[in-house]
MIDOSE-1310 file (N, C-alpha, C; in nm, 2 decimals, decimal comma, always signed):
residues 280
xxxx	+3,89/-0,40/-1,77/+3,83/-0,50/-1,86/+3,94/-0,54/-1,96; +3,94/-0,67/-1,99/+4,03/-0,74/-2,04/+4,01/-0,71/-2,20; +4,12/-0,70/-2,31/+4,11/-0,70/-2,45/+3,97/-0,80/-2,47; +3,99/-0,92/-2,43/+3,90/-1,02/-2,48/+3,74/-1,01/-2,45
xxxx	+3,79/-0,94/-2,33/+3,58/-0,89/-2,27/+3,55/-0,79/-2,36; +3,64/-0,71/-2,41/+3,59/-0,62/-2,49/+3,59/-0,66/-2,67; +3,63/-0,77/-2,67/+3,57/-0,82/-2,84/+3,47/-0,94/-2,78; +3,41/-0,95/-2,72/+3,25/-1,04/-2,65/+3,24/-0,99/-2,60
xxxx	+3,07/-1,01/-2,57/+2,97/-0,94/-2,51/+2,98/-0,98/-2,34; +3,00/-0,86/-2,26/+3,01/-0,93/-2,14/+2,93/-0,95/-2,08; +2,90/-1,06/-1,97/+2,77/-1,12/-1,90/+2,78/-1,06/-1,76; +2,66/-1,01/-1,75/+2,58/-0,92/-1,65/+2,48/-1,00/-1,59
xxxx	+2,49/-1,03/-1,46/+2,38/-1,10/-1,40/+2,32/-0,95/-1,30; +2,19/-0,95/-1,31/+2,10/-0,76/-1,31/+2,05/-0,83/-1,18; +2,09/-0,79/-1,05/+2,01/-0,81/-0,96/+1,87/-0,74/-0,94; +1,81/-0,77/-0,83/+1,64/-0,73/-0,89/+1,68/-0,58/-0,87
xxxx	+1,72/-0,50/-0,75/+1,76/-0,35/-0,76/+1,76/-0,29/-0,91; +1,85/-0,36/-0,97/+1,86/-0,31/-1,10/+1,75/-0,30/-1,18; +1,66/-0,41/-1,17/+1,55/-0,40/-1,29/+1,45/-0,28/-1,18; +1,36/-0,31/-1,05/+1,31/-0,26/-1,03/+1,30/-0,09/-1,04
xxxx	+1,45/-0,04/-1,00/+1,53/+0,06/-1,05/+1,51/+0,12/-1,18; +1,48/+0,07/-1,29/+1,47/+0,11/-1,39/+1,41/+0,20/-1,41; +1,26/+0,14/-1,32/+1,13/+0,20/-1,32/+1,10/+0,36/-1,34; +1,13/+0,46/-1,43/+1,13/+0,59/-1,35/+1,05/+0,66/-1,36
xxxx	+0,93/+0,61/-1,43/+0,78/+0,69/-1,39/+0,68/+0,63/-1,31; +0,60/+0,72/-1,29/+0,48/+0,70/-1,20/+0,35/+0,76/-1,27; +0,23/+0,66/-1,21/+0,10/+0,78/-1,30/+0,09/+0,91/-1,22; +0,05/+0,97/-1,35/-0,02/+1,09/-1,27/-0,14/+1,14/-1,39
xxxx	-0,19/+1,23/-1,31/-0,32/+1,30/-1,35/-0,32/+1,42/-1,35; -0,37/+1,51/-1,40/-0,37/+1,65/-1,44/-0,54/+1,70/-1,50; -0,57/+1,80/-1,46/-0,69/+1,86/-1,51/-0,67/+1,96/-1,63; -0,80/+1,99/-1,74/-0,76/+2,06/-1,81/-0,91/+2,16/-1,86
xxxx	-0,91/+2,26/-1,81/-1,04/+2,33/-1,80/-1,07/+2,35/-1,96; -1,21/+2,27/-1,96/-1,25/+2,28/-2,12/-1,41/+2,36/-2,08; -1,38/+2,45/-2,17/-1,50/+2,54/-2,21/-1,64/+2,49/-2,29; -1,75/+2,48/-2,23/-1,84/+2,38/-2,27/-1,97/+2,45/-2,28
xxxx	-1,98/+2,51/-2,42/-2,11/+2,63/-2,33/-2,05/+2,73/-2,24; -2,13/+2,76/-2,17/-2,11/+2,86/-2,09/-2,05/+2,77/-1,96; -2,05/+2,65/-1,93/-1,98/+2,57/-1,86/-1,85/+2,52/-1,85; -1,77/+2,59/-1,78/-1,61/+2,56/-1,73/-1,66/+2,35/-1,67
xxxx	-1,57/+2,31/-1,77/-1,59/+2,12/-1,72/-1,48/+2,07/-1,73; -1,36/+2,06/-1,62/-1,24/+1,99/-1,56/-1,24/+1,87/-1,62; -1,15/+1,85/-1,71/-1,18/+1,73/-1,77/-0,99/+1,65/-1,76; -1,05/+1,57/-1,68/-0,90/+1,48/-1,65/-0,82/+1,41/-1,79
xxxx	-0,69/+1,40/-1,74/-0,57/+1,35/-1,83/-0,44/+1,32/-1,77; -0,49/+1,18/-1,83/-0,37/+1,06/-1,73/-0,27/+1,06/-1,81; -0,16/+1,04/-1,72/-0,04/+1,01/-1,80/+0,09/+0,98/-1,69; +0,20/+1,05/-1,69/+0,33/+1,00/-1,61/+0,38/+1,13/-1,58
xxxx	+0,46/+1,09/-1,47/+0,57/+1,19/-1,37/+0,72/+1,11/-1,34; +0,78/+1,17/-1,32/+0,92/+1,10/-1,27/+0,90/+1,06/-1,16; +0,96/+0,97/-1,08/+0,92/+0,93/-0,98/+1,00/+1,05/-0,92; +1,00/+1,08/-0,75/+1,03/+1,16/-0,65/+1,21/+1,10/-0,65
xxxx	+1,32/+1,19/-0,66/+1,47/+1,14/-0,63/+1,47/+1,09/-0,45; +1,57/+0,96/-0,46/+1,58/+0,92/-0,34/+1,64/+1,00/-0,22; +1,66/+1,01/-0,13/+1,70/+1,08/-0,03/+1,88/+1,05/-0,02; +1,93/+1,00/-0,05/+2,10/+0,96/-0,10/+2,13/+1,02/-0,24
xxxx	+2,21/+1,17/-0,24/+2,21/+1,18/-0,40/+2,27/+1,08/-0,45; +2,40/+1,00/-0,39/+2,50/+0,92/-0,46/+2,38/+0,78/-0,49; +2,26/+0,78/-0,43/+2,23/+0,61/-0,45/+2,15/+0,67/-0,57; +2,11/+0,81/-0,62/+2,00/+0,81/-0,75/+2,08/+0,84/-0,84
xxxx	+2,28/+0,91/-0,82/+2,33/+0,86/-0,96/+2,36/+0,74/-1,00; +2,33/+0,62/-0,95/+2,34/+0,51/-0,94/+2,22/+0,49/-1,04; +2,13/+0,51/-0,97/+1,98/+0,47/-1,01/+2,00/+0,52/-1,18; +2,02/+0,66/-1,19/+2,04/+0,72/-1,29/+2,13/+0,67/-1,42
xxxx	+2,19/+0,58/-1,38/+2,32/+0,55/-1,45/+2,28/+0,37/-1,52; +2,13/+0,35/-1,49/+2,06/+0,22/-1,53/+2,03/+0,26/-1,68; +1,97/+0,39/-1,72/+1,95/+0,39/-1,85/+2,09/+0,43/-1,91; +2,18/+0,41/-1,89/+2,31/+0,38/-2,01/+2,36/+0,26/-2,00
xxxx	+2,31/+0,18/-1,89/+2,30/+0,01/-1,89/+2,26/-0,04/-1,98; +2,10/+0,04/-1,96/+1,99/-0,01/-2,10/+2,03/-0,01/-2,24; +2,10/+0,10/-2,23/+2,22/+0,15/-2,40/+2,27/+0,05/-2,40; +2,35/+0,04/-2,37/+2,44/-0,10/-2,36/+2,40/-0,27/-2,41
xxxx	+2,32/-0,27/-2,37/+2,26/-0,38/-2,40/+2,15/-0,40/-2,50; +2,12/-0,31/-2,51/+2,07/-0,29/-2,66/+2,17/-0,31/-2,77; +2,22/-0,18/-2,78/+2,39/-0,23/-2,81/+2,44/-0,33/-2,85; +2,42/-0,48/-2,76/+2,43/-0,60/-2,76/+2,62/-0,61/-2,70
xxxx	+2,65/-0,47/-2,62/+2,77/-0,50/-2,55/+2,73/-0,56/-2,46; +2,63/-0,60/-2,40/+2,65/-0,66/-2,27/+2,53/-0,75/-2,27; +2,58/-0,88/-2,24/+2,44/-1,04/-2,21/+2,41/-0,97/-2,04; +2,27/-0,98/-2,11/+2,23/-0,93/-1,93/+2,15/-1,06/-1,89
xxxx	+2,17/-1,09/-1,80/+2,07/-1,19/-1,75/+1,99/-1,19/-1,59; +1,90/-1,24/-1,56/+1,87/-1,32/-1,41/+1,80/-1,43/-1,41; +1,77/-1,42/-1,28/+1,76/-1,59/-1,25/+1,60/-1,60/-1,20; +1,58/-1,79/-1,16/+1,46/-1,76/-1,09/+1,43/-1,67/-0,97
xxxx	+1,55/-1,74/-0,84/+1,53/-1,63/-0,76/+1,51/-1,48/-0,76; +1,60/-1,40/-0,83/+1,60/-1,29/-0,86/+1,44/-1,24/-0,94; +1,37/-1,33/-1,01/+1,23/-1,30/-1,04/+1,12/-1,31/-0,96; +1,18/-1,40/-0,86/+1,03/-1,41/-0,74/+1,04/-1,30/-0,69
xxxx	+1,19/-1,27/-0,64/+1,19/-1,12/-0,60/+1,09/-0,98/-0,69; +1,09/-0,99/-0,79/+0,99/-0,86/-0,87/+0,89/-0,91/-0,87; +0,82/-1,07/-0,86/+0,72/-1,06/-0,77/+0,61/-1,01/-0,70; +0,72/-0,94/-0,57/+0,64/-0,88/-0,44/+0,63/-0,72/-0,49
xxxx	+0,66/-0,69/-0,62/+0,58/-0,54/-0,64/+0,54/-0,55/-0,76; +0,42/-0,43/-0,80/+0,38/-0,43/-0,85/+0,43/-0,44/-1,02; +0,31/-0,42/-1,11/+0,38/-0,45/-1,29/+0,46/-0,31/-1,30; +0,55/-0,34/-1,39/+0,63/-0,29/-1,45/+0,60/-0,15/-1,57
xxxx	+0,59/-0,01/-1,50/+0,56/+0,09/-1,57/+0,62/+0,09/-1,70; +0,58/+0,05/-1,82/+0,70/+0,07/-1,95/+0,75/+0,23/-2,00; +0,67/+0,33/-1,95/+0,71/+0,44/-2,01/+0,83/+0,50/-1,90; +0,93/+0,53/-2,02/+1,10/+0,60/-1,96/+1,09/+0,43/-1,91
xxxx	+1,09/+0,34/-1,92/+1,17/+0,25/-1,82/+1,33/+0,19/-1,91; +1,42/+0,22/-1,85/+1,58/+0,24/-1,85/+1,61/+0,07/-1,93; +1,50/-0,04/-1,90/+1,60/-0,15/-1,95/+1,47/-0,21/-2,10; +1,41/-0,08/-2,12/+1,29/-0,13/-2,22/+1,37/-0,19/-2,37
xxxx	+1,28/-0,28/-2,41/+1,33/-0,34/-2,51/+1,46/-0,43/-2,51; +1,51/-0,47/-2,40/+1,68/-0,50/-2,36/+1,59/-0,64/-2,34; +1,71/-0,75/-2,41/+1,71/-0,90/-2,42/+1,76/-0,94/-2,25; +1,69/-0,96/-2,18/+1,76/-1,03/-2,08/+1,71/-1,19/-2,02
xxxx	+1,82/-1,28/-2,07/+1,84/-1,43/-2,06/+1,79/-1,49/-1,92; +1,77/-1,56/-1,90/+1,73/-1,67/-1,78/+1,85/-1,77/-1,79; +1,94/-1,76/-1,66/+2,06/-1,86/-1,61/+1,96/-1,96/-1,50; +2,09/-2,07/-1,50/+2,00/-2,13/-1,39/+2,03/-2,09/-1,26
xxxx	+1,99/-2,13/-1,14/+2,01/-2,12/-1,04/+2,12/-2,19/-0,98; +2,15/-2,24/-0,88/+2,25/-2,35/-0,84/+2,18/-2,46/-0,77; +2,05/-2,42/-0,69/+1,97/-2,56/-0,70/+1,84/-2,43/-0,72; +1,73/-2,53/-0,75/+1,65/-2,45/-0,77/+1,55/-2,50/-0,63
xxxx	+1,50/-2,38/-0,60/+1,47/-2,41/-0,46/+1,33/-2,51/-0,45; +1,23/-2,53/-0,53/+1,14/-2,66/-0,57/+1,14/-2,75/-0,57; +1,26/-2,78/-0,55/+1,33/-2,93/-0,57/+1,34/-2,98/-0,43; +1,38/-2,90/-0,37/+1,39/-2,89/-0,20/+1,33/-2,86/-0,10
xxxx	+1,25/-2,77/-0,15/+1,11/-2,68/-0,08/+0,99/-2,73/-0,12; +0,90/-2,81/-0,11/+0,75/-2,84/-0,21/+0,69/-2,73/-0,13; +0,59/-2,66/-0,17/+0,44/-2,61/-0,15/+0,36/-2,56/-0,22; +0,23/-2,56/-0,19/+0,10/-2,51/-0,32/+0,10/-2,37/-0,32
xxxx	+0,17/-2,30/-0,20/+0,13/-2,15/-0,24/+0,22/-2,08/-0,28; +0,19/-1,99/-0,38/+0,27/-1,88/-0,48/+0,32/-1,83/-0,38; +0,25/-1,74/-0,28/+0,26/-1,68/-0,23/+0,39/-1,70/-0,12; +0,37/-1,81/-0,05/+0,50/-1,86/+0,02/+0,61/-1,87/-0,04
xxxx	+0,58/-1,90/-0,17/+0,75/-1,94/-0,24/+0,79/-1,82/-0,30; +0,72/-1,71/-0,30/+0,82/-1,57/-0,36/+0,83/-1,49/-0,22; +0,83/-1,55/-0,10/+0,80/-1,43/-0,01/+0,95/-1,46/+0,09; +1,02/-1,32/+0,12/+1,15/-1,37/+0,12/+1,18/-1,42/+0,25
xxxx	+1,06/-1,43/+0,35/+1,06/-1,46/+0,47/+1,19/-1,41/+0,55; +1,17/-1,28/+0,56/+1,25/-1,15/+0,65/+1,19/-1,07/+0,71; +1,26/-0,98/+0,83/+1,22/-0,91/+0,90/+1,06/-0,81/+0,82; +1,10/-0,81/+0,69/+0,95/-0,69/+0,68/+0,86/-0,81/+0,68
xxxx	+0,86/-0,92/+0,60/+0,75/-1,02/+0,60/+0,70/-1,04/+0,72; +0,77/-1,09/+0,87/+0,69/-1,09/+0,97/+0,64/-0,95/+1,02; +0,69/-0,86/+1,01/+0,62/-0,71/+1,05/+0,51/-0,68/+1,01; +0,46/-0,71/+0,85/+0,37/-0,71/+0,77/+0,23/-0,85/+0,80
xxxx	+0,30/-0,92/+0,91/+0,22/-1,08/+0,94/+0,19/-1,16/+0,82; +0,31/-1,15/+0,73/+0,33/-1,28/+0,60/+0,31/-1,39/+0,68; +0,21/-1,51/+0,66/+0,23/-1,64/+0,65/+0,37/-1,72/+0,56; +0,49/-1,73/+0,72/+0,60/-1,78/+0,67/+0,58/-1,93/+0,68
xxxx	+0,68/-1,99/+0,59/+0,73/-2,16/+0,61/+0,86/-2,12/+0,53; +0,88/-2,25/+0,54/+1,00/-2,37/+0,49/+1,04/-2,34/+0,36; +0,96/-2,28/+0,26/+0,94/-2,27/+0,11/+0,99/-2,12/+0,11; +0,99/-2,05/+0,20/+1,03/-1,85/+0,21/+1,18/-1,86/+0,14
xxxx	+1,22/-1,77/+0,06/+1,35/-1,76/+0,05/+1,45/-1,78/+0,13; +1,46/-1,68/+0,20/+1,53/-1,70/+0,37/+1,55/-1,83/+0,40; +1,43/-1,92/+0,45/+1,47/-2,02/+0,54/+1,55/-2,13/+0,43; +1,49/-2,17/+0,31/+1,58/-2,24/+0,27/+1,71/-2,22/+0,21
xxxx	+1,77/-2,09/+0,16/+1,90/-2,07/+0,18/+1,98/-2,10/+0,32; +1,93/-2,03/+0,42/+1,96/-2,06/+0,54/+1,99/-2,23/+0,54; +1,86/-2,36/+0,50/+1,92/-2,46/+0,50/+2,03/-2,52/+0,42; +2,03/-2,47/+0,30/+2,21/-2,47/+0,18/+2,28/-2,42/+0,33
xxxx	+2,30/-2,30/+0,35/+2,40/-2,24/+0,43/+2,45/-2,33/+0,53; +2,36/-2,40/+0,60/+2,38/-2,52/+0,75/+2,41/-2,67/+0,72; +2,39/-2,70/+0,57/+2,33/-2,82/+0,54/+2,47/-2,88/+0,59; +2,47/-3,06/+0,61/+2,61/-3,11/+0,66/+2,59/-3,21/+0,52
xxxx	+2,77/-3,20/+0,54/+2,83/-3,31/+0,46/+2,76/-3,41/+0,45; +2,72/-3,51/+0,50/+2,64/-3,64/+0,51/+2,50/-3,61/+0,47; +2,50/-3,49/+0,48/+2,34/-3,46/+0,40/+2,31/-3,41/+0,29; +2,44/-3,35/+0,19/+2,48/-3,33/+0,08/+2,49/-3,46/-0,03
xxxx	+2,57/-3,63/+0,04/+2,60/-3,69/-0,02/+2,45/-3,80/-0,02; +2,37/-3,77/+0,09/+2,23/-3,85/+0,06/+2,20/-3,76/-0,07; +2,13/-3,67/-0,07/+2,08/-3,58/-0,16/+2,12/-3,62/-0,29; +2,29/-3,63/-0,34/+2,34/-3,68/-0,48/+2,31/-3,81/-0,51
xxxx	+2,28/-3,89/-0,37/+2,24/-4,08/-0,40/+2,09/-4,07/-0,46; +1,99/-3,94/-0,41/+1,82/-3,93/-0,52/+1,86/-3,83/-0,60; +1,96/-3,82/-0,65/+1,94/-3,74/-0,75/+1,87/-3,72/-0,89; +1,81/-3,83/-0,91/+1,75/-3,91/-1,05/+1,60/-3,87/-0,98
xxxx	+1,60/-3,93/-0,84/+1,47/-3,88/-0,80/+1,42/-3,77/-0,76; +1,51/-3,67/-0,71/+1,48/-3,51/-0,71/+1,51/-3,39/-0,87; +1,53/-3,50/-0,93/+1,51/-3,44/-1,09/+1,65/-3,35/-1,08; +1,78/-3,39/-1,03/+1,90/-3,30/-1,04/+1,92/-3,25/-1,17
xxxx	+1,96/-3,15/-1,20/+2,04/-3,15/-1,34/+2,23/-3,15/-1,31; +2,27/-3,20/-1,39/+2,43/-3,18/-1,37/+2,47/-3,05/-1,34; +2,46/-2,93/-1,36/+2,46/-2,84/-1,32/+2,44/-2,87/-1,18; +2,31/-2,87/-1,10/+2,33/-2,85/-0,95/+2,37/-2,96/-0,91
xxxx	+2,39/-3,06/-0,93/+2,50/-3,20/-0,89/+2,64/-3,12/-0,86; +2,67/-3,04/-0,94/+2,80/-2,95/-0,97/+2,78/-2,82/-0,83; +2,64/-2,82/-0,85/+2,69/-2,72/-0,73/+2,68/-2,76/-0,57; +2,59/-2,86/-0,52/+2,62/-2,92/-0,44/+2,79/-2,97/-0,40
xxxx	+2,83/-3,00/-0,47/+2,95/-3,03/-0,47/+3,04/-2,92/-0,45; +3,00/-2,81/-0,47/+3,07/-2,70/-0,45/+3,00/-2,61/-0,31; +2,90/-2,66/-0,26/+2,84/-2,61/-0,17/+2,96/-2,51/-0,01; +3,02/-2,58/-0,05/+3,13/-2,48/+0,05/+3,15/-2,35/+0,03
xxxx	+3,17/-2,34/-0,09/+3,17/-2,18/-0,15/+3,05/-2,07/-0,14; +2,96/-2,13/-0,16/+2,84/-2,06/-0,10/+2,87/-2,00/+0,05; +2,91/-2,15/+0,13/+2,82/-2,15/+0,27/+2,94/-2,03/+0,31; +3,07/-2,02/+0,24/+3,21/-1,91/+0,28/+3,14/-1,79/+0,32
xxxx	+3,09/-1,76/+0,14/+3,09/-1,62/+0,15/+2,91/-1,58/+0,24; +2,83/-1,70/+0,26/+2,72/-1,67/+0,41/+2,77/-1,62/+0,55; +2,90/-1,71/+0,56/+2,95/-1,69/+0,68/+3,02/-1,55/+0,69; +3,01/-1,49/+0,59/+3,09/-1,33/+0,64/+2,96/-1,22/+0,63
xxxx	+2,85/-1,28/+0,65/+2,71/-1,19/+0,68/+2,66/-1,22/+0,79; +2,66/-1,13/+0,89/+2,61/-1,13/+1,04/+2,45/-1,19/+1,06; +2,40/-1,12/+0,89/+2,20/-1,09/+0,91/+2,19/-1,20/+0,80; +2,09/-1,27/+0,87/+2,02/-1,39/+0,75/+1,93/-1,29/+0,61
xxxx	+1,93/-1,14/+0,64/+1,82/-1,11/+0,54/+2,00/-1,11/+0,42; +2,06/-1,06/+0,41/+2,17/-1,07/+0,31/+2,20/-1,25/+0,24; +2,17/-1,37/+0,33/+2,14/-1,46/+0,23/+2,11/-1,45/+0,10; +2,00/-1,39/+0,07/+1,98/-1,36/-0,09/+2,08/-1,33/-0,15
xxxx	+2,20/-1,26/-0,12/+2,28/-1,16/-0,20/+2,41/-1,27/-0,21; +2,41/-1,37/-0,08/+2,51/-1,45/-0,13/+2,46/-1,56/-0,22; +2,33/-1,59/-0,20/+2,31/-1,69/-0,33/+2,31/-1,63/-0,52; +2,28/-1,49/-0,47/+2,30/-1,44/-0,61/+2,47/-1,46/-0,71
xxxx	+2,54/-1,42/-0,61/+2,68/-1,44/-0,63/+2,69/-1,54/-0,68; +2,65/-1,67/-0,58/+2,73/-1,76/-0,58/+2,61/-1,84/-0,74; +2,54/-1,75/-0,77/+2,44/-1,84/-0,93/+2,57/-1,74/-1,01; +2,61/-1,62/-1,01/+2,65/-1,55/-1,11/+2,82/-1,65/-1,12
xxxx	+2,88/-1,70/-1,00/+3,04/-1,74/-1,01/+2,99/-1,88/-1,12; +2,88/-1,93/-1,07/+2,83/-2,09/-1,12/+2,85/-2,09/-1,26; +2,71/-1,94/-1,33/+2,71/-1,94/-1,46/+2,87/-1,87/-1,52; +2,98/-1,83/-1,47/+3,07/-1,76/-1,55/+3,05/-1,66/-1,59
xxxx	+2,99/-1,56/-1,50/+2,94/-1,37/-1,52/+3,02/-1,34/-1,47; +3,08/-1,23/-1,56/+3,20/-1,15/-1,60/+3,15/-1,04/-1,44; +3,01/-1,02/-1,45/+2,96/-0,91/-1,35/+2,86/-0,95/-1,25; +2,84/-0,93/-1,15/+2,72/-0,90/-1,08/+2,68/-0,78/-1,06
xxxx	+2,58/-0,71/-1,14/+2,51/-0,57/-1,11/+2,44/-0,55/-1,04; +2,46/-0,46/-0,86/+2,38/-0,39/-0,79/+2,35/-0,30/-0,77; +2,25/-0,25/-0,65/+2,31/-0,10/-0,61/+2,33/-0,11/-0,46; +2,43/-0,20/-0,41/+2,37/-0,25/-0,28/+2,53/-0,22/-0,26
xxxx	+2,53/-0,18/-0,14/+2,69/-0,17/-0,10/+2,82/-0,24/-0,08; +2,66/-0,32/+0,05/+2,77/-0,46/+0,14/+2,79/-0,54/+0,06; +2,75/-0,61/-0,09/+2,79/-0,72/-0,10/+2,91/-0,71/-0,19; +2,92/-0,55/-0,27/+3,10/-0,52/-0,36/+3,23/-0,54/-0,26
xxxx	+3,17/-0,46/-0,14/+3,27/-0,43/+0,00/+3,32/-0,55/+0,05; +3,18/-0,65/+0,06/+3,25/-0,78/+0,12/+3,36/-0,83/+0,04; +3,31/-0,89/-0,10/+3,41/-0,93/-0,19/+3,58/-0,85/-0,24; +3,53/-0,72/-0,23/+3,69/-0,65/-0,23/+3,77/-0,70/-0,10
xxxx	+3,65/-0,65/-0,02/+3,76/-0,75/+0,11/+3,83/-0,93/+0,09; +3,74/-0,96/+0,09/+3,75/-1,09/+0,04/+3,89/-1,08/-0,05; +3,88/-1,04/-0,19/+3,97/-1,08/-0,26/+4,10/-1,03/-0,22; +4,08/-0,93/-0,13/+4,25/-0,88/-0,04/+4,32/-0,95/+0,08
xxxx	+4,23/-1,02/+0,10/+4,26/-1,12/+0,21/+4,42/-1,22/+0,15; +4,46/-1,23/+0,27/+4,63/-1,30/+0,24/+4,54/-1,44/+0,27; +4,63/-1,57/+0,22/+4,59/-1,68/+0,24/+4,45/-1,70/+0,25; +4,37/-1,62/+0,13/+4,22/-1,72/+0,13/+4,24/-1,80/-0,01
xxxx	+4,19/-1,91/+0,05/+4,18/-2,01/-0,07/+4,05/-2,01/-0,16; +3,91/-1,90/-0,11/+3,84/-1,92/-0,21/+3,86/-1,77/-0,33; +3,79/-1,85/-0,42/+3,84/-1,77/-0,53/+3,71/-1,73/-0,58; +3,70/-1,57/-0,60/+3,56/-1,52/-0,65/+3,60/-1,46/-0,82
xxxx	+3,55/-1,49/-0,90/+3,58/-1,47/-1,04/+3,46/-1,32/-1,12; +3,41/-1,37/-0,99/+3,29/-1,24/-1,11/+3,28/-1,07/-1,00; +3,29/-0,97/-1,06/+3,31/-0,86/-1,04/+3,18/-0,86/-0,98; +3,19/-0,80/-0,84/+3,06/-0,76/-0,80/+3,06/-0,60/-0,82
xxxx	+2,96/-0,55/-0,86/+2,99/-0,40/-0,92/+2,85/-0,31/-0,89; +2,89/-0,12/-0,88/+2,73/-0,07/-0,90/+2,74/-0,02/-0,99; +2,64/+0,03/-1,02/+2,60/+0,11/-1,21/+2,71/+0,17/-1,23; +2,78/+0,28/-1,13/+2,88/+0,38/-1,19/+2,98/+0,33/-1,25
xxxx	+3,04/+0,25/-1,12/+3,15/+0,19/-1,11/+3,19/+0,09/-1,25; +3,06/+0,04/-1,28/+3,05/-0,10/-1,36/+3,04/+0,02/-1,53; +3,00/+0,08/-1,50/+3,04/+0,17/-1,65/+3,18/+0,23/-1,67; +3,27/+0,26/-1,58/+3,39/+0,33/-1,55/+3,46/+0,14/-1,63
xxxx	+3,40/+0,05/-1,56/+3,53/-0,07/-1,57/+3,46/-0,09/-1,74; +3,38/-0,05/-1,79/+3,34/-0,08/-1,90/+3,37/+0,06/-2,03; +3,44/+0,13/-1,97/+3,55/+0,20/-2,06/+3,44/+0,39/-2,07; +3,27/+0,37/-2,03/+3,22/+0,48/-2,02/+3,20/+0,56/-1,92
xxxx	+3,27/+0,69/-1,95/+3,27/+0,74/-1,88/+3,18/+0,85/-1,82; +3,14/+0,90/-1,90/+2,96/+1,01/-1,84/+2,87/+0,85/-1,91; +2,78/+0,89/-1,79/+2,65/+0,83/-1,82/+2,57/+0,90/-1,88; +2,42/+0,83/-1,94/+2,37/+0,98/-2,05/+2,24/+1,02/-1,94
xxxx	+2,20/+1,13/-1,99/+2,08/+1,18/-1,97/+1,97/+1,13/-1,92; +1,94/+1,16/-1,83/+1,80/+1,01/-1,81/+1,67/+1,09/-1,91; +1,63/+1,04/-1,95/+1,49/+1,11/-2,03/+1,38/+1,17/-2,00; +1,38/+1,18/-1,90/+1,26/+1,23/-1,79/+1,29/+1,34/-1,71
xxxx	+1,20/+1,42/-1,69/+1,22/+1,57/-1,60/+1,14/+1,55/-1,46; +1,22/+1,57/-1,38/+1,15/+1,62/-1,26/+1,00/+1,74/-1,27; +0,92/+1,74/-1,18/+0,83/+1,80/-1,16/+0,76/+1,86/-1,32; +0,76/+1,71/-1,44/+0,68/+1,77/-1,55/+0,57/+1,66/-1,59
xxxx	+0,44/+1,67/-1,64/+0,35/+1,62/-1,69/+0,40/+1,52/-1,81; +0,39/+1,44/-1,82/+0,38/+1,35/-1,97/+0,27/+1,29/-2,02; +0,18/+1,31/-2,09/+0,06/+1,24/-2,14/+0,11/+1,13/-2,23; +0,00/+1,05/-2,27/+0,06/+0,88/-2,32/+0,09/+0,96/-2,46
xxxx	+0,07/+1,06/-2,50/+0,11/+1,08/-2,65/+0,22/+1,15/-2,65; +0,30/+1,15/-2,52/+0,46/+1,20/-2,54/+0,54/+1,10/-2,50; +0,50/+0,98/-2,52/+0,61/+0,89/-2,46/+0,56/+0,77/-2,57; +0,69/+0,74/-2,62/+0,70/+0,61/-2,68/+0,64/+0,47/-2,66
């Protein structure tokens, strides 16, 4: 990290991994034998558990390493932001446990997209427009279309020249902002770094990128493997002419380039009860 990143706040675009990740309790319930009379009466008491550790130790110190994110940005070292896409995605699960959750109280900004997919896509169902139309969606018999995440990245990814420069001629009429006039025009860069993913379900990961290079983020935060790997590759490459500017990074790693070195304590115990009157 550069002198200058480190007198400003550096910009973090939090892929959904990251927020949903946060999450690290679950309800639970517990009995507690109350004496009633001469009657023993089980009398229930809700509260929280840690969630179960993932089966990859290295992906749950990852996981683990979200509440010194949360620090951080409290802190006000770091602009964390995401986007629309990135929110349709938290969407498809459920609300947001607040107790122990790693990014509570943390300001995080709304960037734009590079087009926003509405503009392109019309339809009346919620449901279609947050659904990422991939292999689990049809497993599950999601009612897909044209409006799924998937397919219309897929059409950015394919779209031709001649169909980029109609699109700028309604631009007044598809409600453009200069901003995505700006990224249309840059639409090659996108469609680069599509072309070095075999599986249409990774689409998402290059449009995330290519909103974080758009908005000028210092970072992209995941916990996802392929898409750091690709770009290191990428940036070692002899004679490539595109240029990626923003650090694709995972929790560890992205604390190590941010000067900290232990992450802290996550706040929560494995296999212990928490009632709502021990948690904040």
């Amino acid at each position: 990290m550069t002198d200058s990143m480190n007198r400003a706040r550096v910009k973090v675009l939090l892929d959904n991994g990251i927020i949903s990740h946060a999450e690290f309790a679950e309800p639970a319930k517990k009995t507690n034998e109350v004496l009633w009379g001469s009657h023993k009466i089980l009398n229930p008491i809700l509260g929280f558990k840690r969630k179960p550790p993932h089966e990859n130790d290295e992906y749950q110190r990852q996981i683990n390493a979200i509440f010194t994110i949360g620090r951080l940005i409290r802190e006000g070292r770091i602009s964390a932001y995401t986007s629309n896409e990135i929110r349709f995605e938290s969407f498809r699960r459920s609300c947001i446990i607040k107790a122990f959750y790693a990014l509570k109280d943390c300001n995080i900004s709304k960037c734009p997209t590079p087009i926003e997919r509405s503009k392109c896509r019309k339809t009346i169902s919620f449901s279609e427009h947050v659904s990422k139309g991939g292999k689990k969606d049809r497993a599950k018999g999601v009612n897909l279309g044209s409006a799924n995440q998937i397919p219309f990245m897929k059409w950015l990814r394919d779209i031709e020249e001649s169909a980029v420069l109609r699109i700028l001629e309604h631009r007044e009429k598809l409600d453009l902002t200069e901003f995505e006039v700006e990224s249309l025009r840059m639409i090659e860069w996108y469609k680069f770094i599509c072309s070095r993913f075999r599986s249409l379900e990774n689409l998402p990961d290059a449009f995330h990128l290519w909103t974080a290079e758009r908005n000028h983020m210092n970072v992209f935060l995941t916990l996802e493997k392929k898409l750091p790997n690709l770009v290191k590759q990428i940036k070692e490459e002899k004679n490539n002419r595109l240029t990626i500017t923003t650090e694709v990074l995972q929790p560890i790693e992205f604390l190590c380039w941010m000067g900290v070195q232990e992450p802290d304590e996550v706040p929560i115990e494995y296999d212990k009860f928490y009632n709502y009157f021990e948690v904040d």
